[in-house]
MARMARRO-819078 format. One record per residue (C-alpha): residue number from 1; x, y, z. Coordinates in steps of 0.001 Angstrom, whole numbers. Example, Ala and Ser with C-alpha at 12.3 -4.5 7.8 and 13.67 -1.06 7.14 Angstrom:
// MARMARRO-819078
num,X,Y,Z
1,12300,-4500,7800
2,13670,-1060,7140
//
This chain:
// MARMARRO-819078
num,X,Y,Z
1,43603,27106,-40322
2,43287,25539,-36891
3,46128,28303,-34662
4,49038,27239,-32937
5,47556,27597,-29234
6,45174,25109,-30045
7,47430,22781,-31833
8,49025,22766,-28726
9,46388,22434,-26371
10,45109,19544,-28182
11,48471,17597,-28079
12,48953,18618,-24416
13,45342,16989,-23774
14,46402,13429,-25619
15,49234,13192,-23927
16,47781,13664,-20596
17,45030,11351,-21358
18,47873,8825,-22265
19,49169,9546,-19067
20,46637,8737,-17619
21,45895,5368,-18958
22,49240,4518,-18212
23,49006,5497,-14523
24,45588,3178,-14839
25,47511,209,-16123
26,51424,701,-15836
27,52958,-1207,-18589
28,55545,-4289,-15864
29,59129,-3781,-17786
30,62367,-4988,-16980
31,63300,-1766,-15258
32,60056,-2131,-13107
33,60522,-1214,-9534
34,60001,-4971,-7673
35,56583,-3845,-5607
36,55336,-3125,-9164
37,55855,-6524,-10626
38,54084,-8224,-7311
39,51593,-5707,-7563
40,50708,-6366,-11520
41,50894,-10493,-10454
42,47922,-9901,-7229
43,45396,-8387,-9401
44,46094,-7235,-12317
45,44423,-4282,-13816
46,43533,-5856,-17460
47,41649,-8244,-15501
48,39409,-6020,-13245
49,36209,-6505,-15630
50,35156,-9838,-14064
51,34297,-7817,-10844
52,31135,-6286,-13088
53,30680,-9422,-14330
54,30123,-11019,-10940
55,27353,-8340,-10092
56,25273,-9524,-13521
57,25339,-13114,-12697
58,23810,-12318,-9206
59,21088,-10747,-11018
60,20633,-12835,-13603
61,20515,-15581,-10893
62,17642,-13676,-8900
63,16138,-12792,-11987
64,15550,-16555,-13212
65,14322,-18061,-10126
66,11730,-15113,-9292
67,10943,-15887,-13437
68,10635,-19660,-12834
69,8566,-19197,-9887
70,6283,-16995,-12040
71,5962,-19737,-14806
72,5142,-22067,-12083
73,2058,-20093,-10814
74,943,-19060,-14124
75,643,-22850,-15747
76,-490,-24079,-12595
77,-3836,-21420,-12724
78,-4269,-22668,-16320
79,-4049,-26158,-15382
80,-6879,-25484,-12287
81,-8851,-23502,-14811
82,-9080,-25981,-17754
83,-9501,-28766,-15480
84,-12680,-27183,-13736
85,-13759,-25995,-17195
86,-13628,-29912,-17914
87,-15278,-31073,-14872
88,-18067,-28383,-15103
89,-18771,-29266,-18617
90,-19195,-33234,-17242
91,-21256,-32329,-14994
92,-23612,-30194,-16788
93,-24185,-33386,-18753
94,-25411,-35444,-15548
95,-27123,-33300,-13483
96,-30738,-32337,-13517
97,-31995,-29949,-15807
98,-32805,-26922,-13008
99,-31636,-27288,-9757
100,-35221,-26854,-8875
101,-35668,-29712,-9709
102,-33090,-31564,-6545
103,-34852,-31940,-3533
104,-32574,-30040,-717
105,-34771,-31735,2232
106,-34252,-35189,1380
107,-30974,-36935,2820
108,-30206,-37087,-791
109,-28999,-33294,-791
110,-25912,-34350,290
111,-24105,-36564,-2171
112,-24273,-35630,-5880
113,-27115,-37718,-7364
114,-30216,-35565,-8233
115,-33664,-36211,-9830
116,-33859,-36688,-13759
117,-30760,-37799,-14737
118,-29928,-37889,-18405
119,-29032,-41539,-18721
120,-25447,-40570,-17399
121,-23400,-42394,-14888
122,-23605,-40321,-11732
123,-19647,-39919,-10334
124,-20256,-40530,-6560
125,-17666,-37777,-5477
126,-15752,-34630,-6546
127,-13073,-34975,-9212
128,-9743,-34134,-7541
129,-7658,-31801,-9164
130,-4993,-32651,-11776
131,-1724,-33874,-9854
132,-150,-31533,-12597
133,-1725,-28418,-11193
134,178,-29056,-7631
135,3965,-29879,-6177
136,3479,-30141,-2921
137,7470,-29823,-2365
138,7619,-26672,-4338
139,4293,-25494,-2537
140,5648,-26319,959
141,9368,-24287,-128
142,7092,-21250,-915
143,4608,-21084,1980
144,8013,-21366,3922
145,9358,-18442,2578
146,6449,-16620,2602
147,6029,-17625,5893
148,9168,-15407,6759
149,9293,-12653,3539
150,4782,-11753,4104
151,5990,-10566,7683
152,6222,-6497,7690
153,8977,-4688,9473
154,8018,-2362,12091
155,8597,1061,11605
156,10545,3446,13706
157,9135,6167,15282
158,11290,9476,16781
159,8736,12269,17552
160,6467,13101,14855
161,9082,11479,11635
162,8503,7786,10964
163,10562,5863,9443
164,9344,2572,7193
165,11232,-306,6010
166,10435,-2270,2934
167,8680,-5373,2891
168,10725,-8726,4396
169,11354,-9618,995
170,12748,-6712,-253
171,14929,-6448,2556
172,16204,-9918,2022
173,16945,-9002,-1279
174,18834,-5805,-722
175,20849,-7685,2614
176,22178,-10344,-98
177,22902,-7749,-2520
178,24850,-5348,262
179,26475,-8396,1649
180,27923,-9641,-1718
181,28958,-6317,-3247
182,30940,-5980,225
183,32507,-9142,106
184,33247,-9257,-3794
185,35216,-5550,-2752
186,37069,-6434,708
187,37797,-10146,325
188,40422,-10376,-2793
189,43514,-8667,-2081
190,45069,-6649,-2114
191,42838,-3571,-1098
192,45748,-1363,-2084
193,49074,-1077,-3222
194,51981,133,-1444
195,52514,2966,-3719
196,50421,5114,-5733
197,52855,4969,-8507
198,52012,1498,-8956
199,48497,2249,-10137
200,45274,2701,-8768
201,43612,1293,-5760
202,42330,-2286,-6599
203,39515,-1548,-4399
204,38503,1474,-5915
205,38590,-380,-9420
206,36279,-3459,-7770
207,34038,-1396,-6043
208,33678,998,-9359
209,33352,-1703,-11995
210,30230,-3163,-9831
211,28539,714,-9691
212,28834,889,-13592
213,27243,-2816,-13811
214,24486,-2182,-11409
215,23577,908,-13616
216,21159,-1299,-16319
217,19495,-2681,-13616
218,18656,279,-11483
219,16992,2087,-15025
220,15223,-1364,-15920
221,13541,-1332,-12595
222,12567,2096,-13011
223,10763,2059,-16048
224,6809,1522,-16700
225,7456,-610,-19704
226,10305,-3091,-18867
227,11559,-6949,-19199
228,11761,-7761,-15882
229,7882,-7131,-15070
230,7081,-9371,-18470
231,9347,-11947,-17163
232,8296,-11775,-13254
233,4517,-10534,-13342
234,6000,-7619,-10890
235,4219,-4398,-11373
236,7045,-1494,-12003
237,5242,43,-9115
238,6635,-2744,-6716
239,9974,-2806,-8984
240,10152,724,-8086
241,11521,-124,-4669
242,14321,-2084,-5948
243,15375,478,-8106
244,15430,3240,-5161
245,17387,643,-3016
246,19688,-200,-5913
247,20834,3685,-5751
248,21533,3602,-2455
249,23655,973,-2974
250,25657,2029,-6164
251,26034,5253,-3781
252,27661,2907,-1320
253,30091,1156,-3806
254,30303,5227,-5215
255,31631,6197,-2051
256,33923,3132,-1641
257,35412,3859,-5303
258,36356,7212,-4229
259,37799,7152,-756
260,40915,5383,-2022
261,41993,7932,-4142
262,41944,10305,-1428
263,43500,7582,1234
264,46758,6242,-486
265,48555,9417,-906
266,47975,10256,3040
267,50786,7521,3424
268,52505,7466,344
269,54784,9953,675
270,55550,11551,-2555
271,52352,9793,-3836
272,50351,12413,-4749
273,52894,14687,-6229
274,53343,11472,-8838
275,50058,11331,-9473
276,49791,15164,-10194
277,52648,14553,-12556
278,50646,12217,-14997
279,47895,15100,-15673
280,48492,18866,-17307
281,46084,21626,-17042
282,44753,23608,-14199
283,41709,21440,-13688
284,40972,19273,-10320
285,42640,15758,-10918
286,39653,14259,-9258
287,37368,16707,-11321
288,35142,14197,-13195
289,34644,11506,-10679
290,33120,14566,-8435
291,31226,15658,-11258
292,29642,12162,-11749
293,29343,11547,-7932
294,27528,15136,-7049
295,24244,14230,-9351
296,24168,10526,-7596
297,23818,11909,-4119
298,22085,14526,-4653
299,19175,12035,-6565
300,19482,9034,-3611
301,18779,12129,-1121
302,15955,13791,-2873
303,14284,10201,-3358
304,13752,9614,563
305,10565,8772,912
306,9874,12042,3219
307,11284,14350,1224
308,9508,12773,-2052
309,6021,13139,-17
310,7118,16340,1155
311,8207,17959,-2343
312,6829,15258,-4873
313,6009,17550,-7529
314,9593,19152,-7736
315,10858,15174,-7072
316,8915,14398,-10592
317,10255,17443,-12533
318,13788,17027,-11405
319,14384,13200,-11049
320,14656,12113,-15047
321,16800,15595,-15599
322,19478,14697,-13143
323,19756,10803,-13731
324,20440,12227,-17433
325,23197,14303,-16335
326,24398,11527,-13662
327,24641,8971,-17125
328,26549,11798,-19309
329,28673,12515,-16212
330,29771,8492,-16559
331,30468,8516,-19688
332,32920,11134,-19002
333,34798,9927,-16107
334,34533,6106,-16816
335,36233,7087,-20224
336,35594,3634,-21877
337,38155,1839,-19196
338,38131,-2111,-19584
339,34712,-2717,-20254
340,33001,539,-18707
341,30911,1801,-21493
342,29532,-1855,-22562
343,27235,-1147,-19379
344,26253,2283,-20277
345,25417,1857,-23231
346,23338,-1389,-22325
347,21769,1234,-19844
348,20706,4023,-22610
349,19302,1470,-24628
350,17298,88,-22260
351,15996,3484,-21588
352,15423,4246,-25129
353,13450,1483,-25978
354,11423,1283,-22957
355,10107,5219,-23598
356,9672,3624,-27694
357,7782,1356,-26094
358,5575,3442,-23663
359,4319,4993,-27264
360,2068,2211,-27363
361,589,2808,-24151
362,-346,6277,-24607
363,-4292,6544,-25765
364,-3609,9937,-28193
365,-744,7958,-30033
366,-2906,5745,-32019
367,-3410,7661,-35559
368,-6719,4663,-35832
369,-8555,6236,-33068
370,-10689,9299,-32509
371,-7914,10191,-29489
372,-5283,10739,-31839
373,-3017,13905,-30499
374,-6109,15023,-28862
375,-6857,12304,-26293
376,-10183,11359,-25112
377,-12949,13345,-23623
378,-13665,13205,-19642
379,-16667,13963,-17323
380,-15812,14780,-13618
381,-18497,14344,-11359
382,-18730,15051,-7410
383,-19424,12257,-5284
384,-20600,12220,-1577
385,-17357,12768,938
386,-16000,15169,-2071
387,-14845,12046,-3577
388,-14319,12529,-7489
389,-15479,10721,-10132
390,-13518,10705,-13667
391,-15117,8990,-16522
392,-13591,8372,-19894
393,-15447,6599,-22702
394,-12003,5073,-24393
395,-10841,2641,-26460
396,-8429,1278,-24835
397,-8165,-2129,-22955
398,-7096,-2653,-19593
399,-7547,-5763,-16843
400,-9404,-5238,-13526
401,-7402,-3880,-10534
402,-4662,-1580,-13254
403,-3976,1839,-12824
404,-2907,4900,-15613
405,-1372,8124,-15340
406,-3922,10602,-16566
407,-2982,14155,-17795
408,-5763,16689,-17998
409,-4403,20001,-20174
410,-7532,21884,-19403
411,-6727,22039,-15918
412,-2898,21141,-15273
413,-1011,20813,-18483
414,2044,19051,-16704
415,1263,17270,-13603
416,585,13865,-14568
417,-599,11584,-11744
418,-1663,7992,-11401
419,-5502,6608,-10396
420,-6796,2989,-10167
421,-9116,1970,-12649
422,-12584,1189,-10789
423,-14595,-97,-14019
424,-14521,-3398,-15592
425,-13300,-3741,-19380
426,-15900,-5728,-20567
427,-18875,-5908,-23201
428,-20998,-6582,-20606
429,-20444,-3084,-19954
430,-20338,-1040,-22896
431,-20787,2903,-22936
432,-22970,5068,-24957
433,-20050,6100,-27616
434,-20170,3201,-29396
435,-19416,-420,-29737
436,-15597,323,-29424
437,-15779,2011,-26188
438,-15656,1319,-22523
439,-16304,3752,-19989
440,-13045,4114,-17895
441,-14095,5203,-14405
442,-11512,6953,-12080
443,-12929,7103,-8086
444,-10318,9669,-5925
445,-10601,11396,-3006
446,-8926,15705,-3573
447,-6522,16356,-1181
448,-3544,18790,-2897
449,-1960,19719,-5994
450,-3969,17977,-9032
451,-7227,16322,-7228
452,-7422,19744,-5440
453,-7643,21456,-8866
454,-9686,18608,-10446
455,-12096,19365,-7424
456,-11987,23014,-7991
457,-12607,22954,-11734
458,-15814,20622,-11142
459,-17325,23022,-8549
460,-16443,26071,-10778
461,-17766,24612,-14328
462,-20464,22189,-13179
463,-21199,18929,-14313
464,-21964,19598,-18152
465,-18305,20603,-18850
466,-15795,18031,-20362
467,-12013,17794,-20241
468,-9457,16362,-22807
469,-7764,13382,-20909
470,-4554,12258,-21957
471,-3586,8618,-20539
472,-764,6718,-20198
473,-1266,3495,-19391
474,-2643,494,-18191
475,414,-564,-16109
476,364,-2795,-12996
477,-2374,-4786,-11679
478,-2784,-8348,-9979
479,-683,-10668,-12466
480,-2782,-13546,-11360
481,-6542,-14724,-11836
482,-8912,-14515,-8560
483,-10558,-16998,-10901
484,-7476,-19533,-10360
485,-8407,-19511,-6374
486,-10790,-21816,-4562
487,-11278,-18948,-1637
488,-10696,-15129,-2572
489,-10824,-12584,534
490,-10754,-9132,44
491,-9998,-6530,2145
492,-9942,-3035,1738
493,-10404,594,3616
494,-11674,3858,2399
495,-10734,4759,-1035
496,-9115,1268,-1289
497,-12242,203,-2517
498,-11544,1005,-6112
499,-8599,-1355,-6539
500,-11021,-4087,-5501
501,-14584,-3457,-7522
502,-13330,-4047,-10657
503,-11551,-7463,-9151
504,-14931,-8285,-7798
505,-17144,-7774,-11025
506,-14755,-9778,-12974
507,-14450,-12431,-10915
508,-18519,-12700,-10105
509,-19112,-13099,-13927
510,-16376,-15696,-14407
511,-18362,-17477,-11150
512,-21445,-16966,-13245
513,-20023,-18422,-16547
514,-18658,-21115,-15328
515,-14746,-20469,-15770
516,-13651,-19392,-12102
517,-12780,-22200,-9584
518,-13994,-19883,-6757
519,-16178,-21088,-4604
520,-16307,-18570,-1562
521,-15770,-14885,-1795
522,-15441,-12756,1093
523,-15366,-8699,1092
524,-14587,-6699,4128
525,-14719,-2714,3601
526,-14104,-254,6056
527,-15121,3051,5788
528,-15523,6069,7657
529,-19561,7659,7080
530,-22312,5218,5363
531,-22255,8023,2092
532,-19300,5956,565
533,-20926,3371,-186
534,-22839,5611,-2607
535,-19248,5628,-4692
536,-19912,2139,-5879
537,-24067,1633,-5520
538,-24676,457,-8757
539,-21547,-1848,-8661
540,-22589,-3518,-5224
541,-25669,-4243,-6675
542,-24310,-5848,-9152
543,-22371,-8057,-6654
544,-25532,-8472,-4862
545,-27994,-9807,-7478
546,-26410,-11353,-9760
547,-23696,-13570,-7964
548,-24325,-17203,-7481
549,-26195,-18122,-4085
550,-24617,-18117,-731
551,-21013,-17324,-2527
552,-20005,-13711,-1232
553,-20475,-12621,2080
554,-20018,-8816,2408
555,-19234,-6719,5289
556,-19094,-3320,5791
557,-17417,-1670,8654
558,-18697,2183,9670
559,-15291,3093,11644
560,-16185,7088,12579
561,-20029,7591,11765
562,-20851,11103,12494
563,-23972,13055,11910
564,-23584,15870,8619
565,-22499,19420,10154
566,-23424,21067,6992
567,-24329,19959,3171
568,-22385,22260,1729
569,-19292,21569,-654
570,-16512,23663,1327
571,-15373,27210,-585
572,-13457,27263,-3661
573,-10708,29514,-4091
574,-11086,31860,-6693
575,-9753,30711,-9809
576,-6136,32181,-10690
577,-5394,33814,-14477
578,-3122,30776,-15024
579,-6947,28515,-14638
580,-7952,31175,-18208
581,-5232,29503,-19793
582,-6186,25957,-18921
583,-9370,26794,-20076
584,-7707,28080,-23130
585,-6086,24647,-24496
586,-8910,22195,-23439
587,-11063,24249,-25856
588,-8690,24372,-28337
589,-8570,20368,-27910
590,-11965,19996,-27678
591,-12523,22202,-31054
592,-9959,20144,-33144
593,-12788,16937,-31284
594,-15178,18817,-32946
595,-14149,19056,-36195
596,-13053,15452,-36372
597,-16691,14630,-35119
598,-17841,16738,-37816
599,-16086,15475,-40654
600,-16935,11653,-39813
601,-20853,12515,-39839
602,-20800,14181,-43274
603,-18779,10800,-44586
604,-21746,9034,-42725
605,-24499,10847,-44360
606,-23273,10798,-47962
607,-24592,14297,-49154
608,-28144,13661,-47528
609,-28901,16298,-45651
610,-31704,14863,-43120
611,-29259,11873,-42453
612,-27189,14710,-41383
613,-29285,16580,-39477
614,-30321,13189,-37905
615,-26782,12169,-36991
616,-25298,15711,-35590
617,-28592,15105,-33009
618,-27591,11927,-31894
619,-24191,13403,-31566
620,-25067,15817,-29192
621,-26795,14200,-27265
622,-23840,11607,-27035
623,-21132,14329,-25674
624,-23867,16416,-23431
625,-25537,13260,-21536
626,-22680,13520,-18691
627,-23722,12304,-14764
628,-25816,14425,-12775
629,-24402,15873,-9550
630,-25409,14376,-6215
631,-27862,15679,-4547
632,-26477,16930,-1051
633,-28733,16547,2253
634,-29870,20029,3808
635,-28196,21376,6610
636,-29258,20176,10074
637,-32293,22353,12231
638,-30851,24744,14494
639,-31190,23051,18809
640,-34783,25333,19555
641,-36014,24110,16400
642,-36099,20760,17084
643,-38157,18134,18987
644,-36486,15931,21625
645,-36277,12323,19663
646,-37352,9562,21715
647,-34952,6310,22302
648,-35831,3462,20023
649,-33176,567,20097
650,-34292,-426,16666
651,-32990,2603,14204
652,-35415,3816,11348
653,-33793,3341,7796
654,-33619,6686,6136
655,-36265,7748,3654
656,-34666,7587,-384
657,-35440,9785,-2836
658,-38510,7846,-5160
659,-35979,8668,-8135
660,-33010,6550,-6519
661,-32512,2758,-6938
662,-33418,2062,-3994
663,-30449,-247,-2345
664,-30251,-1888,1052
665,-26572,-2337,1957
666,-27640,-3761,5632
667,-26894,-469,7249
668,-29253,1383,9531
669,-29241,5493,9747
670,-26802,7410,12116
671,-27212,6605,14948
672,-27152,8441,18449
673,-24009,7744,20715
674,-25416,5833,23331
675,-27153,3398,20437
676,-24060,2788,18969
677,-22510,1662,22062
678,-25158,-425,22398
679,-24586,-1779,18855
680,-21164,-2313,19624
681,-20852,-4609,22393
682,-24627,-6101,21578
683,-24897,-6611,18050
684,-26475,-9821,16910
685,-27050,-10358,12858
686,-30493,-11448,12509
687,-31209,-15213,10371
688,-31901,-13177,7503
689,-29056,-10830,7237
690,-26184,-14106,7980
691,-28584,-16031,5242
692,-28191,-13272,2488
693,-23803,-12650,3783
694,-24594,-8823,3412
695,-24040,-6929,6826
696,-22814,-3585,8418
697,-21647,-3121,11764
698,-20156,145,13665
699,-16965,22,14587
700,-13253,-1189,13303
701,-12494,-5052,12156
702,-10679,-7345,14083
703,-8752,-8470,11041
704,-7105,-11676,13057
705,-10087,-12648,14337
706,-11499,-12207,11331
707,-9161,-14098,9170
708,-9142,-16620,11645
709,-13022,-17157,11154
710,-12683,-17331,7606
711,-9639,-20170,7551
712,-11942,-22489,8340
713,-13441,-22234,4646
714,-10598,-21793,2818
715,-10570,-24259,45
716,-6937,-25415,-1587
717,-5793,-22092,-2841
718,-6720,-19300,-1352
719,-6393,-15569,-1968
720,-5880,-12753,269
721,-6166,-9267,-1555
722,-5766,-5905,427
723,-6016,-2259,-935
724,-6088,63,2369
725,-3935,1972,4843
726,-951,869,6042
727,-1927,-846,9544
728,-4214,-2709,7565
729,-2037,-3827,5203
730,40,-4695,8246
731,-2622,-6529,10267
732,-3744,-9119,7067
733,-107,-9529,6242
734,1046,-10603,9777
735,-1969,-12964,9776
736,-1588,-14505,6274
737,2181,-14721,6951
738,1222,-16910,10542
739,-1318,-19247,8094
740,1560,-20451,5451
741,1946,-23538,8479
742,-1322,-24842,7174
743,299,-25171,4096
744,3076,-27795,4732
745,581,-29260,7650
746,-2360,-29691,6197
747,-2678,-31596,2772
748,-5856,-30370,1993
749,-4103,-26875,1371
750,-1571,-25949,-1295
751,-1633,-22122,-921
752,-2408,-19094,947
753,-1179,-16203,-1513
754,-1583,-12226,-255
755,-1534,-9186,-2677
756,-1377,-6104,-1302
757,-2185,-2327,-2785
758,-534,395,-2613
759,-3067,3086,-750
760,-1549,6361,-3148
761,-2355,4218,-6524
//
């Protein structure tokens, strides 16, 4: 039997939560004190719900015209796509047979008759596009606000700390946001009430009722798997900013929810002593509002963007925990008031069934595949410039230019970071596992934490050893089709690179086949030493034989060429007792691989024991045929050992390796100082090397001038795509934001769209 203390307790705790609602919402009688009956007439409490209410409709409101705009684009690439598909397939019925076959000397080159017709009318011009596929109005409203929201905001600099702003956009969005949360709080009146026996603060109940509605939002935006990316075609990776600036704000309305409480009994004298009366217990009165508001600060302070670079790891293990505890914490204090809880528990199911949802994306959660619970098996490789090179034969699909978050147990069991996919998903491409697989390639440079130990554990094992990889993904990516475009430029620096190959490959065999409206491709790469390049040989090649004639024009930019000091990888640490361990669990992984392998080859061979043998072979052979390591150029002659070179203004190619593909990317050997100089201010592509659009100069691009030279090919739509460091992302969006005026001058031109990449993905 329950004892008399707690019988007591628990009657003592209803009645002060009773209280407490009544303090919330005092009942108006006819004894009512007058400043209480003009009080419950201004703004009543019962009421206070619409204020949350207010803050959904402005998002709902952004939400459909970023979706409509989305639609827009989306049909519109279909429409240009099915309409060249149309026009190609005409065409291929009234041209010649080979264009060997058209005489490119004759005057005739230039309009679109050629020799053997097939006893087709000959159209005399181009088709024009479908009127459907363009509204110039709408085009001309969005090259205006791009013209404005492309622009970057400069970044602040005190010492060594800088200090970045968001794109234009995003600041335009979080301006509106601030300004109407603001207003919606400080414009209805009153702000308070003249006494604190009269009820709460009626700005403290606006400004809370909008935190509690903003709290769906901010965990939609910050999940992988979401609506608003299927609705928009924004990556969560760009949501992601929205959702760290929606924190700071429901901080703001946070802070403006609680100063009142502590305001109104400064001058209402008595006040505080009546609101003391309406609670029992020895417990702060403001106790669970500081327990909800504690967790809230401290995640909007450890989410700065230097203190997430500077402690990222603990940010990752930390920032789910507390946002758990900040939701429980609401529950609490919010205590189902007017329509409190309808928004938190909108926010935990969104949660919920977003991480149901991520189930799909994870590559050992298939029970169908060979990855099930143990994931798939990896190859690291070294590249030149330490780079790293992760390949996973998987069965999973993914779209050029996505990234995953890849977990390797056998050398960090809980760091989990993401990498851009650098291979194309394709059957054009298959991999030596099977018919099912594609070879996943992951191109990264070390620097700390995980790539330092993926770096490590390469050196240390060699290249024969394999890893379990666990992914979780694809997620992001360019949500429209290069193919769409009439001009695609791409831009990218250093590691960058690998959010463009893929893009590249795709959109050269869509050229080839016939289903890309592209018609000029430019690719400008900047890179540090001319060993980079040997990241991507066999996909420049690629590029470089098999795209149509006189379409892509590559450049490649050497910006800090510098003789090799030494060709030796730098000293690995000793491997800690914790690296055993690793070691432990990737063999355990790749043992329960094993056996799986093992069981499917005696189903294969049906009791025959030579079909057996036969197939356990081939198996082997299948797991142990990983990439070779690069092989590293000796270190340099010591000064007395070598022979003065002479000058030559023309620099000798270096000598390849009779093994190698051999590959000319346009780019002499290092050269000396003084030649480079020369190069610099006297370089002068020969006929041959402007002919094939392959070239390499020393130095860094003038991206304006550049873009500038370019703009005078760009076709209807163009594409700008960056993937590099931040002053180049800055450079091509400052010109590309100056270019929307073509747009709405010129009618030959109905778009100039830029995508940028994030460098760290």
């Amino acid at each position: 039997m329950p004892s008399l203390w707690n019988i007591v307790t628990e009657s003592s705790r209803t009645t002060s939560m009773m209280s407490l609602t009544r303090r919330i919402n005092i009942p108006v009688t006819s004894n009512s004190p007058p400043g209480l009956v003009v009080a419950s007439k201004q703004d009543p409490w019962s009421k206070s719900g619409k204020y949350a209410l207010g803050w959904v409709y402005f998002s709902i409101i952004l939400l459909i015209i970023t979706s409509l705009i989305h639609c827009y684009h989306w049909l519109t690439d279909r429409i240009r796509r099915a309409t060249h598909k149309e026009e190609a397939g005409k065409s291929s019925m009234t041209s010649s047979p080979d264009t060997d076959y058209e005489m490119a000397n004759l005057p005739t080159s230039g309009s679109a008759r050629k020799f053997f017709p097939r006893g087709m009318e000959v159209s005399e011009g181009p088709i024009e596009q479908s009127s459907m596929s363009s509204f110039a109005p709408l085009n001309n409203a969005i090259a205006i606000a791009r013209y404005f929201f492309y622009r970057p905001i400069p970044s602040l600099r005190f010492r060594k700390l800088e200090i970045g702003f968001p794109s234009a956009g995003v600041l335009f969005i979080v301006s509106a946001a601030l300004i109407f949360v603001t207003l919606y709080c400080f414009i209805p009146q009153p702000l308070y009430y003249s006494s604190i026996a009269f009820g709460s603060p009626p700005l403290a109940i606006r400004a809370g009722m909008l935190a509690v509605a903003m709290m769906p939002w901010i965990v939609a935006l910050s999940m992988k798997a979401n609506l608003v990316t299927m609705l928009t075609g924004i990556g969560h990776e760009r949501l992601n900013v929205l959702h760290r600036w929606g924190g700071y704000l429901c901080l703001f309305l946070s802070l403006i929810h609680t100063i009142p409480f502590y305001v109104t009994p400064t001058w209402d004298e008595g006040g505080l002593q009546t609101f003391k009366s309406y609670f029992s217990g020895q417990y702060y009165i403001y106790g669970t509002g500081i327990a909800a508001l504690v967790p809230l600060i401290v995640l909007c302070l450890h989410s700065l963007p230097f203190l997430r670079r500077w402690m990222y790891e603990l940010f990752v293990a930390f920032h789910v925990p507390l946002s758990i505890l900040y939701l429980g914490m609401l529950f609490w204090h919010c205590h189902n008031y007017l329509t409190s809880w309808n928004y938190l528990f909108a926010t935990l199911a969104i949660w919920l069934s977003s991480y149901c949802v991520r189930i799909f994306y994870l590559n050992w959660t298939h029970p169908w595949r060979m990855s099930w619970l143990i994931g798939d098996e990896a190859a690291v490789t070294i590249l030149p410039e330490n780079a790293i090179k992760v390949t996973i034969p998987t069965q999973m699909k993914w779209r050029p230019g996505q990234y995953v978050y890849l977990r390797m147990p056998g050398i960090s069991i809980f760091e989990n970071h993401p990498f851009t996919i650098a291979s194309l998903c394709n059957e054009d491409f298959p991999s030596e596992y099977g018919e099912q697989y594609r070879d996943m390639t992951l191109v990264f440079r070390p620097f700390g934490g995980f790539t330092r130990k993926v770096l490590d554990s390469a050196v240390k094992r060699g290249p024969s050893a394999t890893y379990r990889a666990f992914i979780d993904g694809p997620y992001g990516g360019m949500q429209r089709d290069l193919a769409s475009f009439n001009t695609v430029v791409l831009f990218a620096g250093g590691s960058g690179i690998t959010a463009i190959v893929s893009q590249l490959l795709d959109l050269i065999k869509k050229m080839r086949d016939g289903k890309a409206v592209t018609k000029k491709v430019h690719v400008v790469w900047a890179l540090k030493r001319p060993d980079t390049m040997e990241w991507f040989k066999e996909e420049l090649r690629i590029c470089r034989e098999f795209a149509p004639p006189e379409t892509v024009n590559c450049q490649f930019f050497i910006t800090a060429a510098k003789r090799v000091v030494s060709g030796a990888l730098p000293p690995s640490p000793a491997r800690p007792v914790s690296g055993l361990f690793h070691d432990k669990i990737n063999d355990a992984f790749q043992g329960v691989a094993s056996k799986r392998h093992s069981a499917l080859i005696r189903d294969e061979a049906a009791g025959d024991p030579e079909k057996e043998q036969e197939l356990r072979r081939e198996n082997e052979d299948g797991i142990t045929a990983l990439p070779t390591p690069p092989s590293f150029p000796p270190p340099p002659k010591k000064a007395h050992t070598r022979s003065k070179p002479t000058f030559k203004l023309t620099i000798p190619k270096p000598s390849t390796p009779s093994h190698q593909n051999n590959l000319d990317f346009g780019f002499p050997s290092t050269p000396t100082l003084l030649q480079k100089n020369l190069m610099r201010f006297a370089f002068f592509p020969s006929v041959s090397a402007k002919k094939e659009g392959w070239r390499t100069e020393y130095g860094r691009p003038d991206i304006p001038f550049m873009l500038r030279g370019f703009e005078r090919e760009f076709g209807k739509r163009t594409c700008v795509f960056v993937c590099g460091p931040p002053s180049m992302r800055v450079d091509v969006a400052t010109c590309v934001a100056r270019m929307q005026r073509e747009v709405w001058s010129d009618e030959g031109k109905d778009e100039i769209f830029l995508h940028t990449e994030n460098y760290a993905i």
